[in-house]
C-alpha positions as CSV (number, residue, x, y, z in Angstrom):
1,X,0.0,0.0,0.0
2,X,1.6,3.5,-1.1
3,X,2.1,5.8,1.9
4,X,1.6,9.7,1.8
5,X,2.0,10.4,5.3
6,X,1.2,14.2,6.4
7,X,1.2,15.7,10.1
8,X,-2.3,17.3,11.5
9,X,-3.8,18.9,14.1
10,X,-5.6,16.9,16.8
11,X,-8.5,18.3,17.9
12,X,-11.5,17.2,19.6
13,X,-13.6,15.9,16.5
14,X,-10.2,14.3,15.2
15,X,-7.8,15.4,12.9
16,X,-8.2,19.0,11.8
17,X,-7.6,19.4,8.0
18,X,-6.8,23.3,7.5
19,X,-4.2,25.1,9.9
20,X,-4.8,27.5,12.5
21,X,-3.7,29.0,15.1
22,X,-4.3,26.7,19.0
23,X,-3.6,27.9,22.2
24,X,-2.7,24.1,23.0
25,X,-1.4,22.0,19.9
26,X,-1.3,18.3,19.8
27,X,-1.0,16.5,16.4
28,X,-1.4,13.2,15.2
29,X,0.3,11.3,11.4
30,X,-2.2,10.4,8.7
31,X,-1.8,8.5,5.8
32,X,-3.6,10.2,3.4
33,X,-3.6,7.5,0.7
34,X,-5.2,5.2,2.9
35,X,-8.9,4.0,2.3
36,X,-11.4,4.0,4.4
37,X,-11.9,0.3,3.5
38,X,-8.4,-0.3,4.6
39,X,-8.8,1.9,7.8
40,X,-12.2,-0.1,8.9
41,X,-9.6,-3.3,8.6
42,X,-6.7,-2.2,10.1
43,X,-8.5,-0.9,13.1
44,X,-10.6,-4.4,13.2
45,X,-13.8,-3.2,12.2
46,X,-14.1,-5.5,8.9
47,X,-13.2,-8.9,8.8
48,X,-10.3,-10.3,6.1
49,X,-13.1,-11.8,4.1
50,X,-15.3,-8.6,3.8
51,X,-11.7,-6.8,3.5
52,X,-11.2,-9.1,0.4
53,X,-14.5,-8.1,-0.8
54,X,-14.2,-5.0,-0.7
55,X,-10.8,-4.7,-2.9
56,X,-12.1,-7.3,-5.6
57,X,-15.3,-4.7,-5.9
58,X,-13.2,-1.8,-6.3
59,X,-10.3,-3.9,-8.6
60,X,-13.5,-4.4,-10.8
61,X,-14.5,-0.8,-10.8
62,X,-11.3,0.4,-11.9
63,X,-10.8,-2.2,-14.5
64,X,-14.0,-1.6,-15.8
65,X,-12.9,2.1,-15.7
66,X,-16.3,3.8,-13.9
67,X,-14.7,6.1,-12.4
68,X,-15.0,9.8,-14.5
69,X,-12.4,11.2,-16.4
70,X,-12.0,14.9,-17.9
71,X,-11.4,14.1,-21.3
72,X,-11.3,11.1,-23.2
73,X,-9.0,8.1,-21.7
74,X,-6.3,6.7,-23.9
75,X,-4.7,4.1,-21.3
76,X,-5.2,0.6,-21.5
77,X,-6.2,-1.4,-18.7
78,X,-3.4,-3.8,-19.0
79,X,-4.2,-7.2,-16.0
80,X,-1.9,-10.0,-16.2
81,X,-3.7,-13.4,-15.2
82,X,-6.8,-13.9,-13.5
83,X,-10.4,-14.8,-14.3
84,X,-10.2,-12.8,-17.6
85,X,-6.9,-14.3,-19.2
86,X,-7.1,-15.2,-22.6
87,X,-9.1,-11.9,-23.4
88,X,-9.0,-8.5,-25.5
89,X,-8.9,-5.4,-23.2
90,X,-12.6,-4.4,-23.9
91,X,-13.5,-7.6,-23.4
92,X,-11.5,-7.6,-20.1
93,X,-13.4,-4.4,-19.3
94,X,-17.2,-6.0,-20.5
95,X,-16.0,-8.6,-17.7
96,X,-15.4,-6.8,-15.2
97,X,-18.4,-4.1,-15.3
98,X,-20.6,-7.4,-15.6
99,X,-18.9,-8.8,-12.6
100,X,-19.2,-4.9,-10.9
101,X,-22.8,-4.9,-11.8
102,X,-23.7,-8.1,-10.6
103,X,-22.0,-7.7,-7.4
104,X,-24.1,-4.2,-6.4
105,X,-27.0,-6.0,-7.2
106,X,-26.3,-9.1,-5.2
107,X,-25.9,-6.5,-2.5
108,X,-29.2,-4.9,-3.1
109,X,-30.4,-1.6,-4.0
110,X,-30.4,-0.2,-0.7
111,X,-27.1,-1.6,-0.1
112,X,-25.7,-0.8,-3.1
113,X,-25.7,3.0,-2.6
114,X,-23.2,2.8,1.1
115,X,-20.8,0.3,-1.2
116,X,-20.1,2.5,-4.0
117,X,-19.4,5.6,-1.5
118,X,-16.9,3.5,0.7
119,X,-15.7,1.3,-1.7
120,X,-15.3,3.0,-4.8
121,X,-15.4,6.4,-4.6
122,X,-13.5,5.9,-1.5
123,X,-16.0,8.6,0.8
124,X,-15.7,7.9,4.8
125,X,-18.0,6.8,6.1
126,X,-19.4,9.8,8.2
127,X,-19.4,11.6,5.2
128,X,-21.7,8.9,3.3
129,X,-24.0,8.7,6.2
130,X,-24.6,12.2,6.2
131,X,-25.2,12.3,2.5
132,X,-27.5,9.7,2.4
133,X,-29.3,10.8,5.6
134,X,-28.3,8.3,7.9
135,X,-28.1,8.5,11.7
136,X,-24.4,8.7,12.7
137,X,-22.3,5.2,13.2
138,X,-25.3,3.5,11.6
139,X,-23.0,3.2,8.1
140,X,-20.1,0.6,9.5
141,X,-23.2,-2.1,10.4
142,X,-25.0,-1.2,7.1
143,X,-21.4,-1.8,4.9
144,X,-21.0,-4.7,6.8
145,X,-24.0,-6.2,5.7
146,X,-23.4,-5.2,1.8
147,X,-19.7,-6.5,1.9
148,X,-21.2,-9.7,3.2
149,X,-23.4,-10.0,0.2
150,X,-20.6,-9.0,-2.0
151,X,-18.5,-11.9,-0.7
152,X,-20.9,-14.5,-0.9
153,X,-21.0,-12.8,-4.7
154,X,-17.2,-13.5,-5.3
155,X,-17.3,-16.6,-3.5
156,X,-15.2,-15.5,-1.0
157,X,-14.8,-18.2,1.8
């Protein structure tokens, strides 16, 4: 995992992001390249099977290339081995946004919507429960239950 550590502010609601001036400064390293998927796990909140789960969702969403771009992409998604050997890149990318779409659905649609926040578009999870209207620490039980879904998708044992 790449490391991009950075020195904060520690305040009473946690790390503060913008300086400014305290009458008592304490400070605390981040890793800002680190997910929140990877944070629940390192911090035991999510299991090495929903952990796994997780990453194969997200390895699909990226090689299925979801995520927006600005212009148009010329990059090739190149993937040595796995389930899609054998295959052209497009179909390598048909593949894998079949597998991405079958997975949110074997997660549900209300599931679904906590999964892509976390997982792929790499949100906290305060942040997606507040913009999906949740009560607060309601979102780690609620990912819990979709990675679950997702595993038992991937046939993750």
């Amino acid at each position: 995992m790449r490391r991009e550590l950075a020195e904060r502010e520690l305040t009473s609601e946690g790390p503060r992001r913008s300086g400014g001036p305290s009458a008592r400064r304490r400070s605390v390293t981040v890793n800002l390249a680190e997910s929140p998927l990877t944070w629940l796990h390192a911090r035991g909140h999510l299991s090495d099977r929903l952990f796994d789960a997780g990453e194969r969702l997200r390895a699909d969403y990226e090689k299925a290339q979801l995520s927006p771009s600005v212009t148009m992409r010329w990059d090739p998604v190149r993937i040595k081995g796995g389930p899609d050997a054998g295959l052209s890149p497009t179909e390598r990318q048909m593949a894998a946004k079949e597998r991405f779409d079958g997975a949110l659905a074997a997660a549900g649609s209300g599931l679904s919507d906590v999964l892509w926040r976390v997982v792929c578009a790499c949100e906290n999870l305060p942040d997606a429960e507040r913009a999906l209207h949740w009560p607060a620490r309601s979102g780690k039980l609620v990912l819990r239950l979709a990675l679950e879904r997702v595993a038992d998708f991937y046939r993750i044992g």
